[in-house]
C-alpha positions, -999 to 999 in steps of 0.1 A, spaced: 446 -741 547 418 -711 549 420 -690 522 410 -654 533 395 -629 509 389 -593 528 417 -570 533 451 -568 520 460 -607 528 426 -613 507 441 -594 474 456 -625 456 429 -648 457 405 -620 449 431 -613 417 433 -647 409 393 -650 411 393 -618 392 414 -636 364 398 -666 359 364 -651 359 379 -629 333 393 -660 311 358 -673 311 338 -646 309 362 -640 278 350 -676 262 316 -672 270 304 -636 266 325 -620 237 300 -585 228 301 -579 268 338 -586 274 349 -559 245 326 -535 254 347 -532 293 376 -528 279 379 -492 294 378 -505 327 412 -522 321 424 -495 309 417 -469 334 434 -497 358 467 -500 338 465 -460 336 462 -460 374 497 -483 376 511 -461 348 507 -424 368 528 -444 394 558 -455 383 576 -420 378 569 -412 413 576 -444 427 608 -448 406 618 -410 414 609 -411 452 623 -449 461 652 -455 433 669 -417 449 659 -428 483 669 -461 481 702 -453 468 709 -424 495 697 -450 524 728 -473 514 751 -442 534 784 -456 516 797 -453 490 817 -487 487 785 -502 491 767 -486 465 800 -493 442 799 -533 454 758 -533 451 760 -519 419 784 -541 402 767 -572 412 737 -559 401 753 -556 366 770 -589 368 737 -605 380 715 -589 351 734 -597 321 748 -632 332 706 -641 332 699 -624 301 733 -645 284 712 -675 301 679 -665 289 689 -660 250 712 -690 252 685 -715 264 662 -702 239 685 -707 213 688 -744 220 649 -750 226 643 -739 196 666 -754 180 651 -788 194 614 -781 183 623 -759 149 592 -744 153 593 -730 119 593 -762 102 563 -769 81 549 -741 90 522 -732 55 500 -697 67 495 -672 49 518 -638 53 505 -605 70 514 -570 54 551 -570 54 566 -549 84 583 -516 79 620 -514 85 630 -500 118 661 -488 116 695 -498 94 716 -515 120 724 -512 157 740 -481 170 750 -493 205 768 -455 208 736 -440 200 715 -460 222 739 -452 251 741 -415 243 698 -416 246 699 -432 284 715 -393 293 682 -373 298 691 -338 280 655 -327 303 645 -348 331 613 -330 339 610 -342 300 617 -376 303 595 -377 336 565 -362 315 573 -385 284 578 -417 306 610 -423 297 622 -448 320 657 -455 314 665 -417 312 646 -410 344 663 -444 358 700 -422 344 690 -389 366 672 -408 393 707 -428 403 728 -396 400 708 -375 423 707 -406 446 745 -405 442 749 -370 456 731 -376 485 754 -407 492 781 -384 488 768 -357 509 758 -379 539 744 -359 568 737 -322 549 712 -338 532 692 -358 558 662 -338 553 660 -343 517 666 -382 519 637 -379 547 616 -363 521 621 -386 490 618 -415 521 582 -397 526 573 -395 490 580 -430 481 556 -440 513 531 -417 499 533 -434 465 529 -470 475 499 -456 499 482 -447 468 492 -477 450 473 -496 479 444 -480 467 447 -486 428 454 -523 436 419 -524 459 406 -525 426 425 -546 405 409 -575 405 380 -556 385 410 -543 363 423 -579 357 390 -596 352 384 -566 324 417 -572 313 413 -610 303 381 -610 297 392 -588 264 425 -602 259 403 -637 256 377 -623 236 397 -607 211 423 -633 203 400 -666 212 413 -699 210 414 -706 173 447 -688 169 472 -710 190 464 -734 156 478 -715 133 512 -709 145 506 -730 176 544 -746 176 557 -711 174 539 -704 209 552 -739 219 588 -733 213 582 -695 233 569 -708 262 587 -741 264 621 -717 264 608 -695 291 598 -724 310 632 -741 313 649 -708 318 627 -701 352 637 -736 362 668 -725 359 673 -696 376 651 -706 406 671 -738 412 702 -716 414 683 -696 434 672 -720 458 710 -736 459 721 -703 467 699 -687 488 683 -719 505 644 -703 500 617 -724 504 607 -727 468 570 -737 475 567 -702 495 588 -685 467 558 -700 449 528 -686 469 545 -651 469 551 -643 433 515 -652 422 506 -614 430 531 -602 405 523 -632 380 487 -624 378 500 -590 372 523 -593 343 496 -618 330 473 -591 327 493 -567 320 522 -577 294 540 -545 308 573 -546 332 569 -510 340 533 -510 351 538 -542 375 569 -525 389 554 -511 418 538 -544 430 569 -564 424 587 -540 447 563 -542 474 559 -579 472 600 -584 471 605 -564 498 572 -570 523 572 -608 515 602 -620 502 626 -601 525 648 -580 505 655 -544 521 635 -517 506 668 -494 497 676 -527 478 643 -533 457 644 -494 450 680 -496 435 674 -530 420 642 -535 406 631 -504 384 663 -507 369 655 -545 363 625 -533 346 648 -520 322 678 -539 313 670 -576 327 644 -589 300 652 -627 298 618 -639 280 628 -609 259 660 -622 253 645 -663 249 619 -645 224 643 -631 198 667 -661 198 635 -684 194 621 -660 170 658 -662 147 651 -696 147 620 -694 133 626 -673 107 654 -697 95 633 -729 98 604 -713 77 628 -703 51 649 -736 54 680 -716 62 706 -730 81 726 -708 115 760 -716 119 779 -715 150 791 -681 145 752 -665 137 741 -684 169 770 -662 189 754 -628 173 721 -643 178 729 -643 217 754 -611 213 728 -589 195 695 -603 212 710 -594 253 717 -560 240 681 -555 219 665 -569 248 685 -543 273 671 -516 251 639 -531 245 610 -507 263 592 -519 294 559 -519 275 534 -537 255 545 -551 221 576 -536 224 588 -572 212 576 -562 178 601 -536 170 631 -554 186 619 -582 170 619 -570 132 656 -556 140 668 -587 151 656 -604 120 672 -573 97 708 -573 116 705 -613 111 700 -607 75 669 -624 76 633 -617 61 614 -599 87 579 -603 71 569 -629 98 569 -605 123 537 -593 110 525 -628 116 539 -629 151 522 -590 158 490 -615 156 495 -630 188 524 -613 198 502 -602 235 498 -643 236 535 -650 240 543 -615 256 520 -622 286 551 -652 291 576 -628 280 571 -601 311 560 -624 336 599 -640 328 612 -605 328 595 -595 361 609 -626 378 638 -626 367 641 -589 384 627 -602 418 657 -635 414 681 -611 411 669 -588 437 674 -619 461 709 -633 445 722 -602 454 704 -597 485 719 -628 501 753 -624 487 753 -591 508 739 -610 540 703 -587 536 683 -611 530 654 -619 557 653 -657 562 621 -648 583 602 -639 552 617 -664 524 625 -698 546 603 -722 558 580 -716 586 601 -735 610 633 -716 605 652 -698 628 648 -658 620 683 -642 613 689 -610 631 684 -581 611 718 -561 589 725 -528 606 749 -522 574 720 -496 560 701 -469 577 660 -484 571 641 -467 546 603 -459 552 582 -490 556 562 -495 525 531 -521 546 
């Protein structure tokens, strides 16, 4: 096997080199690896004045592409179906990891500043009622991705709707979201500088002594998401018949990426590109799909806050009956539905967990500690738990391209004609 590093099939081994030059650099060179901190920065900024167009340009687009409007009703309800059945999975399987390693058992530290209440209780109605946008020019200026997700679909809608009197528009936002992933290509030129600056702080700042303290915490975390991939990618395989090794291969892109980045949002536009170029799902598909994903389908969000209940009743030797373990899974799909695609956003949803479960929520100021340890696990299972889904529902729909997910000696399937093709995005 020769590993190539110049051009665009070069970019993950450069990434991954930029990564584990940053872990090291990290360990070895602390003063330096703080001090180019900006330069991760100005990288996750360069993802972040993306994802409004992209989401704007390709989730409209890719909506309008599907030309029926059974479709988009049948596409749309698996997607639902899909996206909550993982997150039920997610939480459950958490639930009963932790329940096996109590990671709060034992546990002696010393407390942080108690957290600050977040809110009283969960108001599903007013949660709903804040996904309308009352100003989507505002919501695209303020980033708010579920509202711009809410407007984005309708105006994709209407063109459904309106089929042909519209063809220049959908060629337009077909146009746009090629012009957006062109000048993604050139923010992710320099990503593996971004990465390397990226780890090379994360390491430095944390260090290694902290996975002592509340190491069995991080165990339980990551042993949850762990079993809840293997999971979902065995169904996956059984369903889909991928080749799981080249499954593999194509996902360490948008691993090194959430890694890094501990956002959904800001890896968004390379897990659509890497779904749909490598891994065969249409483009109109990954559009729909994927930002909304980003959203709504947070399984190591959901894992996190049923591990994290259990935690919190370990350490204060409380007991959950059967009935708490039913909210804990109830309450934590929804949080993690509402949670926001960003960085420590865990935190909040975290502490309101812990207050709806009538639990202390002090240790969450202990978990804010190494809360960007566990979250780097946390989005990379959120982000692949989009991409799963993305496929599930590509094959159930016959749109999957066995070309780009079997084995090299597999027969190519001929191409769907069900959907007009959307602007190539190579």
């Amino acid at each position: 096997m020769t590993l190539t590093l110049r051009g665009s099939r070069g970019l993950p081994v450069r990434i991954f080199i930029g990564f584990m030059l940053g872990i090291s650099c990290g360990l070895l060179f602390q003063d330096f690896s703080m001090a180019i901190k900006p330069l991760g920065d100005a990288f996750i900024n360069a993802i972040k004045m993306l994802i409004v167009p992209i989401i704007f340009f390709s989730v409209a687009g890719g909506i309008a592409n599907m030309g029926d409007v059974q479709q988009l009703k049948r596409v749309g309800g698996k997607t639902l179906l899909v996206y909550v059945g993982m997150t039920l999975i997610a939480g459950i399987i958490g639930l009963v990891v932790a329940s096996i390693i109590q990671p709060g058992k034992g546990l002696d530290v010393q407390m942080s500043a108690p957290v600050e209440a977040v809110s009283s209780g969960l108001d599903i109605g007013q949660f709903l009622l804040q996904m309308i946008p009352s100003n989507p020019v505002a919501a695209m200026a303020s980033g708010n991705v579920i509202q711009l997700i809410v407007f984005t679909i309708l105006v994709g809608v209407a063109m459904v709707m309106l089929g042909e009197s519209v063809a220049r528009l959908r060629a337009l936002f077909d146009e746009g979201a090629a012009v957006s992933f062109r000048i993604l290509d050139m923010v992710m030129a320099t990503s593996p500088i971004g990465i390397f600056a990226l780890m090379a702080y994360a390491v430095a700042n944390y260090g290694i002594d902290i996975f002592g303290q509340i190491g069995k915490f991080i165990l339980a975390d990551y042993a949850a998401l762990l079993v809840i991939w293997a999971v979902v990618s065995i169904l996956l395989v059984l369903f889909t018949r991928i080749s799981y090794p080249r499954l593999i291969r194509k996902m360490v892109p948008i691993w090194l990426m959430t890694l890094s980045t501990t956002s959904s949002n800001a890896t968004l536009p390379v897990t659509m590109k890497v779904t749909h170029r490598d891994l065969g799902v249409p483009e109109w598909l990954c559009s729909f799909m994927l930002p909304l994903g980003a959203t709504i389908n947070l399984m190591g969000a959901a894992a996190y806050l049923s591990v994290l209940v259990v935690f919190a009743a370990d350490f204060y030797d409380l007991s959950l009956s059967f009935s708490q373990m039913v909210n804990v899974i109830f309450i934590g799909t929804i949080l993690s539905m509402a949670a926001p695609g960003i960085p420590g956003g865990g935190i909040v949803m975290g502490t309101l967990i812990l207050q709806l479960m009538n639990l202390p929520f002090e240790l969450v100021g202990l978990i804010a500690g190494i809360y960007r340890i566990v979250d780097m696990g946390h989005t990379t299972l959120n982000v692949s738990g989009d991409v799963v889904g993305a496929l599930l529902v590509a094959k159930s729909e016959n749109l999957l391209s066995t070309e780009k997910v079997a084995s090299p000696t597999t027969t190519p399937a001929t191409p769907p004609t069900s959907s007009t093709p959307a602007v190539s995005v190579d």
